[in-house]
C-alpha positions in Angstrom: 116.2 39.1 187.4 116.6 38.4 191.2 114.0 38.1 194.0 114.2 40.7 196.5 112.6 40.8 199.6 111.1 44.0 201.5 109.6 44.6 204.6 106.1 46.8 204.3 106.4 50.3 205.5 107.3 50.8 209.1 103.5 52.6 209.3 102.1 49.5 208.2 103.4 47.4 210.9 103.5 47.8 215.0 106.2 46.3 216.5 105.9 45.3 220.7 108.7 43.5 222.5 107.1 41.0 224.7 109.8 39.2 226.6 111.1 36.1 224.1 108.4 37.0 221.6 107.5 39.7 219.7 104.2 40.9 218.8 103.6 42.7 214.9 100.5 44.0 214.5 99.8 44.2 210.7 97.5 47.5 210.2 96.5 46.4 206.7 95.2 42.7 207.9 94.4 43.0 210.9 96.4 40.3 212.0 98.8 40.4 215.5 101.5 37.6 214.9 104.0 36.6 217.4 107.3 36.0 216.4 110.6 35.1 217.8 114.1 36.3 217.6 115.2 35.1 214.1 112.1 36.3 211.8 112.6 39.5 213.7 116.3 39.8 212.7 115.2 39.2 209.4 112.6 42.4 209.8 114.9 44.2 211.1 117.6 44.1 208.5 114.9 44.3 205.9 113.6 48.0 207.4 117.6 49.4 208.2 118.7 47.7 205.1 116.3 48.4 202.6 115.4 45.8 200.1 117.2 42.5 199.7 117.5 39.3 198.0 117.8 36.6 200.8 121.3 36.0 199.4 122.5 39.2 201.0 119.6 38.5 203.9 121.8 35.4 204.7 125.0 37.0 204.8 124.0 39.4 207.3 121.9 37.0 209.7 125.2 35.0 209.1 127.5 37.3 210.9 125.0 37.9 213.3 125.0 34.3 214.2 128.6 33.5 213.5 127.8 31.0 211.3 128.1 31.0 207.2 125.6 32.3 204.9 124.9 28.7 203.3 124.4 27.4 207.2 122.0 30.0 207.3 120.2 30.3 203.7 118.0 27.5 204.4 116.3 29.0 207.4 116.0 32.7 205.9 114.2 31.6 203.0 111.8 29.7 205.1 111.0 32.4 207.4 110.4 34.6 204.3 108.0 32.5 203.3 106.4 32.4 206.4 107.0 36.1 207.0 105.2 36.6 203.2 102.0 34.6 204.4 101.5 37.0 207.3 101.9 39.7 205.0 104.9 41.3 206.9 107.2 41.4 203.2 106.6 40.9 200.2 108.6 39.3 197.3 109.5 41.4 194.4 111.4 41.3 190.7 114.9 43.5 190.4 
């Protein structure tokens, strides 16, 4: 069994652009979290991509980037955590 990572449904989450930052408003917390370019990317792919481990998460911020997955691994699977806390996605068994 793998981890897989998905973003919460797009109804559960308003997103506002706000210059560098980017508000999400989470409707079932409450909470408004600002984020930046990279956890955003990672939200991004999670809602157009569907579900993912952070193996294939990697490999697409990767190219993004220009960089290689393991360059990027590191940082995905600490913003997922991050991302988990503030109840944007949630971790899953597949």
């Amino acid at each position: 069994m793998s981890n897989v990572w998905r973003r919460y449904p797009e109804e559960s989450l308003l997103v506002e652009p706000l210059g560098d930052a980017t508000a999400v408003y989470c409707v079932h917390t409450g909470d408004t979290h600002l984020i930046d370019a990279f956890p955003l990317a990672i939200l991004d792919a999670l809602r157009d991509e569907g579900p993912l481990p952070a193996g294939n998460l990697s490999q697409l911020l990767a190219e993004l980037l220009d960089e290689t997955p393991d360059a990027v691994e590191p940082r995905v699977r600490a913003v997922l955590a991050s991302l988990e806390l503030m109840q944007l996605v949630e971790c899953t068994d597949a």
